[in-house]
N, C-alpha and C positions, 0 to 999 in steps of 0.2 A: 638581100644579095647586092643593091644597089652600094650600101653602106661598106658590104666584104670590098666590089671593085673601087670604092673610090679609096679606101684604103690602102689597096693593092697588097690584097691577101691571098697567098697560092691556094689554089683550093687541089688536094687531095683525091687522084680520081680510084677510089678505092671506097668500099660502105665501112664506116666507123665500126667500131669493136662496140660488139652488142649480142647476149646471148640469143636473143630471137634472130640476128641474122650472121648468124656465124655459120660455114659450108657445116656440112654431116661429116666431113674426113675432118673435122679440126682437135676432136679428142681421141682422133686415132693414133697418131705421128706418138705424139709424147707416150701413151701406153707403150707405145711397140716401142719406141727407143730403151725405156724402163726395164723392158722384156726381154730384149737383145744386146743387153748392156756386158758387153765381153764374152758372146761367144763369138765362134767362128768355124765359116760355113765352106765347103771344098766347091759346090756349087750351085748355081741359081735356083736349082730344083727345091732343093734343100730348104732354101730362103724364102720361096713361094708357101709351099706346103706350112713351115712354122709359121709365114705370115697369117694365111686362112687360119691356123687351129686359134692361131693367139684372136682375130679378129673377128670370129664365131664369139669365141668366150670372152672378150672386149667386148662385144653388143649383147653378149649378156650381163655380163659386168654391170655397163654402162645402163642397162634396162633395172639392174636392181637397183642404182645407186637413184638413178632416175624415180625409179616407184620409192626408191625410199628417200628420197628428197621431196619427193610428191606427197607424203604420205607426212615427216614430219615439217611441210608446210601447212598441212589438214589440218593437223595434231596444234601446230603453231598458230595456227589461225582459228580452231578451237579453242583452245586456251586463253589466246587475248579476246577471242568473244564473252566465254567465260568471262575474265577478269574483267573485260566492260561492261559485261551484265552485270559481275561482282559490285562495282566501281558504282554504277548507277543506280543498281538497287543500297548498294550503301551512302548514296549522295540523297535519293529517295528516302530512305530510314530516316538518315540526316535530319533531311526537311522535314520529314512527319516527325522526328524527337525533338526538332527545335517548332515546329508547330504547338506540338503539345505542352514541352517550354514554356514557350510565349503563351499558352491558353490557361498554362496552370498559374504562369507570373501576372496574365491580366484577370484570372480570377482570384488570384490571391489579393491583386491590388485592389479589384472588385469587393471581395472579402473585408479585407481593412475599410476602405470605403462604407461600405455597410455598416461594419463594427464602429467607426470612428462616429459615424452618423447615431448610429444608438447609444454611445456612451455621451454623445454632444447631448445627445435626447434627456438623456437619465439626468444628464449633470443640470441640461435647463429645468428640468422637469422638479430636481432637489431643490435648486435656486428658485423658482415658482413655490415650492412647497413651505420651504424657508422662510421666503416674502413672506409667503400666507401665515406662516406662523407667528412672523417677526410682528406680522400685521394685527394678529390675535393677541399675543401677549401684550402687544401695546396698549390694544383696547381694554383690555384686560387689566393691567395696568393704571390707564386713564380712568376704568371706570372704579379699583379701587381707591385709586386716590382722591374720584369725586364721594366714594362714598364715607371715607373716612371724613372727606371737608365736612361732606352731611353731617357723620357723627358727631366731629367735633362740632361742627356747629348747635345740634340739639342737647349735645351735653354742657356746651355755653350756654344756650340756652337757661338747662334745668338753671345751672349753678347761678346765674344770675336770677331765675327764678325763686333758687331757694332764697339767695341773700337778700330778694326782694320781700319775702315772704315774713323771712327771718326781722326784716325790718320792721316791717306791718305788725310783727307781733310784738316785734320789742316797743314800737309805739304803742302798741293796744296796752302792754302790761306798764309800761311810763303813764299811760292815761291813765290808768287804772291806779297806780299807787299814788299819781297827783289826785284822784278824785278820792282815794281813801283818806291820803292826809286832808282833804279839803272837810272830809264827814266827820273827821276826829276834830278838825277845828270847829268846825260848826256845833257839835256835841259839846265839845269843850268849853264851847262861847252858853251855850244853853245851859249844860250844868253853871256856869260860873252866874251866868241870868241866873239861874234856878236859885245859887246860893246867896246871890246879893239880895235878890228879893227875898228870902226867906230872914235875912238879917236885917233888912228895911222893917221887916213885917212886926218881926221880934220888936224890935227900936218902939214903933208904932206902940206895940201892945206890951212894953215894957213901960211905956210914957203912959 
């Protein structure tokens, strides 16, 4: 109020337009004008009596318009209770559909997780396996080709064995046909003694 006077704002000595405080004769005037629009009355009597009959039935009028303004505010205010229950239980659903969403999207991600972990498993587990294999074959491997060395080595072996052998015999049968010719010489030399003498002997007993 201090702010209205220093302003210097006329204030109004009349209560502002407000259906809560509007007089009871203020939805009279305008029916009954509505109602009296062109006739015409010889006198006051006349004007009374229409006024009461109109003004009886004006407060019923007005009682039905009243209950049924009352009645599609009930209606109206039902309705958007309704539709804010609707509202909230569909903002509720919402939430628990985007709940469930989100529970099926962090188990599925869970899911993956899982899977990726067991396929990681299987894949180290093949590459472990592999290793192992790779490690067996090698051995495998290494130990055939020491045992081939073996082989080859005890068939070098023989082979130089045989050729050793082979040698020893060729020497024994070279001794051997050096000591035959050496018996044919010797025979040879004794018969030829045998003959010289036998020819001394003659000479001897031919003389």
């Amino acid at each position: 109020m201090a702010t209205i006077h220093e302003c210097s704002i006329g204030i109004l000595q009349h209560p502002p337009y407000c259906p809560d405080l509007v007089p009871s004769h203020f939805h009279l005037f305008p029916n009954l004008k509505k109602a009296l629009d062109g006739t015409h009355f010889s006198c006051n009597d006349d004007v009374i009596a229409v006024v009461e009959n109109l003004s009886g039935h004006n407060h019923k009028t007005l009682r039905r318009q009243h209950n049924d303004k009352t009645l599609r505010r009930q209606h109206n205010d039902k309705t958007f209770r309704r539709q804010h229950n609707d509202k909230t239980f569909g903002r509720q659903h919402n939430h628990k559909t985007f709940s469930l969403q989100h529970n099926d999207k962090t188990f599925g991600r869970q899911h993956n997780d899982k899977t990726f972990r067991r396929q990681h498993n299987h894949k180290t587990f093949r590459l472990q396996h592999n290793d192992k294999t790779f490690g067996q074959q090698h051995k495998e491997k290494t130990f055939r080709r020491q045992h081939n060395h073996k082989t080859f080595r005890l068939q070098h072996n023989d082979k130089t064995f045989g050729r050793q052998y082979n040698h020893k015999t060729f020497r024994r049968q070279h001794n051997d046909k050096t000591f035959g010719r050496r018996h044919n010489d010797k025979t040879f030399r004794l018969q030829h003694n045998d003959k010289t003498f036998g020819r001394q002997h003659n000479d001897k007993t031919f003389g």
